[in-house]
C-alpha positions in Angstrom: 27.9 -3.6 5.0 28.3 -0.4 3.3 25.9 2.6 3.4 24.6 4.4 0.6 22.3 7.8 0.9 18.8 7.9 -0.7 15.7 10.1 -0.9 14.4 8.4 1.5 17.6 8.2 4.2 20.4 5.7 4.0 20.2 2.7 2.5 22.7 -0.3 3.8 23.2 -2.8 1.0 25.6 -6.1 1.5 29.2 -4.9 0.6 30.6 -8.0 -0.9 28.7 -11.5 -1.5 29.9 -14.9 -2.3 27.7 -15.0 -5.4 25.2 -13.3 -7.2 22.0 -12.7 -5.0 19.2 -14.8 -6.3 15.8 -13.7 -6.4 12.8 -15.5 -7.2 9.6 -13.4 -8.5 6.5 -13.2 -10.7 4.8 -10.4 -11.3 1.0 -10.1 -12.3 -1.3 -7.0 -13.0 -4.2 -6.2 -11.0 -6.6 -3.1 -12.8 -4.3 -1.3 -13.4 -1.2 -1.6 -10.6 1.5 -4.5 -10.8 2.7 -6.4 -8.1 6.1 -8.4 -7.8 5.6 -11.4 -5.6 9.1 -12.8 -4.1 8.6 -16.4 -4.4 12.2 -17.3 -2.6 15.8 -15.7 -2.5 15.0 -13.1 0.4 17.0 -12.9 3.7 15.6 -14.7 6.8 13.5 -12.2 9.1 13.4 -13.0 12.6 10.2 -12.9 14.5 7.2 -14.3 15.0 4.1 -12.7 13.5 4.6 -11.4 10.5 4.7 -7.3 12.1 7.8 -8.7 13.9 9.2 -9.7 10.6 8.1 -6.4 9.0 10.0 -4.7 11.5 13.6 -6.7 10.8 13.0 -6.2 7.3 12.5 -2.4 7.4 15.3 -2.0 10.1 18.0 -4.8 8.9 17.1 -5.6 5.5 16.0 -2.4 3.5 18.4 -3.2 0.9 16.1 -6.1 -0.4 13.2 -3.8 -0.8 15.0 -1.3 -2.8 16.3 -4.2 -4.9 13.4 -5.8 -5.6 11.4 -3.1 -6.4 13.5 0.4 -7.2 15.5 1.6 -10.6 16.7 -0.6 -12.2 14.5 -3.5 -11.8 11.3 -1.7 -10.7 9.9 1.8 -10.6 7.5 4.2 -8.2 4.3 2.5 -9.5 5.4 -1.7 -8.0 4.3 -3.1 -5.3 6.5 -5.9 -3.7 5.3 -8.9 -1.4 7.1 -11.0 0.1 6.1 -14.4 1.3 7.0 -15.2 4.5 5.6 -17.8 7.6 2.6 -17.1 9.2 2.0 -17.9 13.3 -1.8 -18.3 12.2 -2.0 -22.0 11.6 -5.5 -20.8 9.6 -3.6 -18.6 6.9 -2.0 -20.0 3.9 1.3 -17.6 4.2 2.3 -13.9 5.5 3.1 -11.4 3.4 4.8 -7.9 3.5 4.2 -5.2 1.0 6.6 -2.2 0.3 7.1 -0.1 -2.7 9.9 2.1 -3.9 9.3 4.0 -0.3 9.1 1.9 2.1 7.0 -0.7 3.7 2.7 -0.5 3.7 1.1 -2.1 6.1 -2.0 -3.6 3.7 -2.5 -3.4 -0.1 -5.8 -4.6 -1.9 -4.6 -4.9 -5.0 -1.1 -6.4 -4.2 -3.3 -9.3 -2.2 -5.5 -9.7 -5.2 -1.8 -9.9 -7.2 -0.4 -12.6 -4.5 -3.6 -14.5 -4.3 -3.9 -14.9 -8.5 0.0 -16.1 -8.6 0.0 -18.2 -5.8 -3.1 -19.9 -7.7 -1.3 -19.6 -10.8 1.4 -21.4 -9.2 -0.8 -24.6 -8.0 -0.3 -23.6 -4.6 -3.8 -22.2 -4.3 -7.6 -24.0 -5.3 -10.8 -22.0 -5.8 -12.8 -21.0 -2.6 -11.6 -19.6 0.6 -8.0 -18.1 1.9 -6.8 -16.7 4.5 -3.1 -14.0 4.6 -1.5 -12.7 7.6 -0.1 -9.0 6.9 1.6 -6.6 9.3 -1.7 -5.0 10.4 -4.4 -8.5 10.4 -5.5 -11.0 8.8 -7.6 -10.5 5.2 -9.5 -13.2 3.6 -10.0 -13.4 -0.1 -12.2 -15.7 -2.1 -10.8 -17.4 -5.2 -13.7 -17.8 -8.1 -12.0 -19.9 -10.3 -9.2 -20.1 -12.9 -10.3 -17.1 -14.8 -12.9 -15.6 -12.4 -12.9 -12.8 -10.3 -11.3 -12.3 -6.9 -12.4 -11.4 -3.3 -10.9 -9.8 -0.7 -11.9 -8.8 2.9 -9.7 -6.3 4.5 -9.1 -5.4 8.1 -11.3 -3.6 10.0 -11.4 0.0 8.7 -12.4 3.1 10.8 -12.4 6.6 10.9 -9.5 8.0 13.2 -10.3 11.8 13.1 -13.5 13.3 10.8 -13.6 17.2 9.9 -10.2 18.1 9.9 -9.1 21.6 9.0 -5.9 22.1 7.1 -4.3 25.1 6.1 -1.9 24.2 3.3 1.4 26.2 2.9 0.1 28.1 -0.1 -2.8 29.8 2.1 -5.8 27.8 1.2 -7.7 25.6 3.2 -9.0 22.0 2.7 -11.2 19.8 5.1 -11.2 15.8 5.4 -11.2 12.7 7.5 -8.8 10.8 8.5 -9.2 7.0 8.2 -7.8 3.7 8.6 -8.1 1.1 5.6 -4.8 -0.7 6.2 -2.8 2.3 5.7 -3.6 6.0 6.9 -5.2 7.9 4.8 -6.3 12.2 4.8 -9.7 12.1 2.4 -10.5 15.4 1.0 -13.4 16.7 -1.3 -12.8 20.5 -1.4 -9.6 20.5 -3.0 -10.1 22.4 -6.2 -9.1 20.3 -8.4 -10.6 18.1 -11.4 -10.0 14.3 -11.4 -8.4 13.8 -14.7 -5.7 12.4 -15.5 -4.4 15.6 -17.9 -4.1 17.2 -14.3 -2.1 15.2 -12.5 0.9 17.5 -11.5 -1.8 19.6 -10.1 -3.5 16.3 -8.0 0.5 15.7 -6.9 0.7 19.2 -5.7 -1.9 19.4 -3.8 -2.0 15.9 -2.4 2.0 16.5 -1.2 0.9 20.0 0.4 -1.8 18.0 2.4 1.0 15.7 3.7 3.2 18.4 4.5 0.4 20.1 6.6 -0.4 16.8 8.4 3.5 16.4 9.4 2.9 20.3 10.4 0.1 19.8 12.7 1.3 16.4 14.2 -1.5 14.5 12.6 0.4 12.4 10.4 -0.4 9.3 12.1 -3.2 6.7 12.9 -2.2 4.6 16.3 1.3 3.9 15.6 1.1 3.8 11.9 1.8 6.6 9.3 -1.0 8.6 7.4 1.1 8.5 4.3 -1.6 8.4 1.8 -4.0 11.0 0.3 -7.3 10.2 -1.4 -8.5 13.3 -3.2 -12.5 12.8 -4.3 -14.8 14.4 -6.6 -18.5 13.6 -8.3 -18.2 10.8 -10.8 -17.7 11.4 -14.6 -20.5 8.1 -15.1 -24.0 8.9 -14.0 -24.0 5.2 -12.7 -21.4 5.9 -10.3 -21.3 7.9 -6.9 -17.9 9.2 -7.2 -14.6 9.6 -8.3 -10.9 9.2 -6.8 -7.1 10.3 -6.8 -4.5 8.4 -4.2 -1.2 9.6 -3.8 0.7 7.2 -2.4 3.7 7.5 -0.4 7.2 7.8 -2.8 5.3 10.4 -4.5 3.7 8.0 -6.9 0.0 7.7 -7.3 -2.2 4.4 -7.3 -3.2 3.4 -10.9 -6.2 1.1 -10.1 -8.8 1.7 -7.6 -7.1 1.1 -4.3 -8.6 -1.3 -2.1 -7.3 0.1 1.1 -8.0 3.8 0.1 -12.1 2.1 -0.8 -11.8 0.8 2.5 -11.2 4.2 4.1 -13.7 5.5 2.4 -16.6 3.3 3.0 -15.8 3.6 6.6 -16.2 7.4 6.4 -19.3 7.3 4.3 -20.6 5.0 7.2 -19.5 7.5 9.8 -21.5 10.3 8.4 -24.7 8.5 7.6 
């Protein structure tokens, strides 16, 4: 193996192979965010359950995550799953999502993206399915064809509600922290519009928060990182009850609605009545 730095540490990719690596994907689009499903061609992960295997691939195998889904075949914005065995004899497969960062313990939208190809692929019928991921098992419900799809995440909770923070640049912000199948910091008085013309503004603020959560120790939920920040603000429809920024971890931020960041948030509404 050779080692080669990276923002995000060092990175050991295979130093010489036999023949060119293989990789079988598709990739779909799900409002807004793609994901790249790996269909075959990734190493063998030992373990059991499919957090065991999560765990080889970050520690032994981060090299096929960068590939798959970093410069030059992906960017900051793709989400990678990988299809792997599940122990749950009532699941149809595992899978493990990562992005250009690192490894996420749930994504709503990527499930939506592996349910729809798998589907796509023949390997799925309309109704009921069932997916081991790192943290549970989610269900989605398959419509049809060309209909809409379901998904019920893991049970999502508040970890820690009325937080103070006290961001490097003097101000102070308040929020919750919550569990949705990532960690997430949820914050109202922010200061900032949600618009998309201010989005260096959203990223500057949302990566303060995360510094001052690493500050004060409070960067994780259980054993898992709080590595996502969900800025909200009143809605810009007078149908709707509000409106939302996630900045997710790489830096990037989530292009559709972000199921695990909803789920964080319905569980706080629910918390405070």
């Amino acid at each position: 193996m050779q080692s080669l730095p990276g923002k995000h540490g060092v990175v050991a990719y295979p130093a010489r192979m036999s023949k060119p690596l293989e990789i079988t994907i598709v990739d779909s689009h799900t409002e807004g965010e793609p994901t790249r499903v790996v269909i075959a061609g990734a190493p063998a992960l030992a373990g059991r359950t499919v957090q065991d295997m999560a765990t080889d691939l970050a520690a032994h195998h981060d090299w096929f995550r960068s590939a798959v889904v970093c410069e030059p075949r992906g960017n900051e914005v793709l989400v990678g799953a990988l299809l792997v065995p599940s122990a749950d004899p009532t699941c149809a497969t595992g899978v493990i999502y990562f992005n250009s960062a690192g490894l996420l313990g749930m994504c709503g939208h990527g499930t939506i993206g592996v349910v729809r190809t798998l589907a796509h692929l023949g390997q799925l019928a309309p109704g009921p399915v069932r997916l081991e991921t790192p943290v549970g098992v989610v269900e989605a419900q398959i419509s049809g064809a060309n209909e809409g799809i379901e998904v019920a995440n893991v049970r999502s909770f508040v970890h820690r509600a009325g937080m103070t923070l006290r961001l490097d640049d003097g101000r102070t912000v308040h929020g919750d922290i919550a569990w949705g199948g990532n960690g997430f910091f949820l914050c109202e008085d922010h200061g900032e519009a949600i618009e998309l013309s201010n989005l260096p503004a959203l990223n500057q603020v949302a990566c303060a928060i995360q510094r001052a959560l690493e500050r004060d120790g409070l960067s994780m939920v259980n054993s898992y990182p709080v590595d996502h920040v969900e800025l909200l603000g009143p809605p810009r429809a007078p149908g709707n009850h509000g409106r939302s920024f996630v900045y997710c971890p790489g830096g990037a931020y989530d292009r559709s609605p972000c199921g695990t960041g909803t789920s964080a948030k319905l569980a706080c509404l629910e918390a405070h009545g």
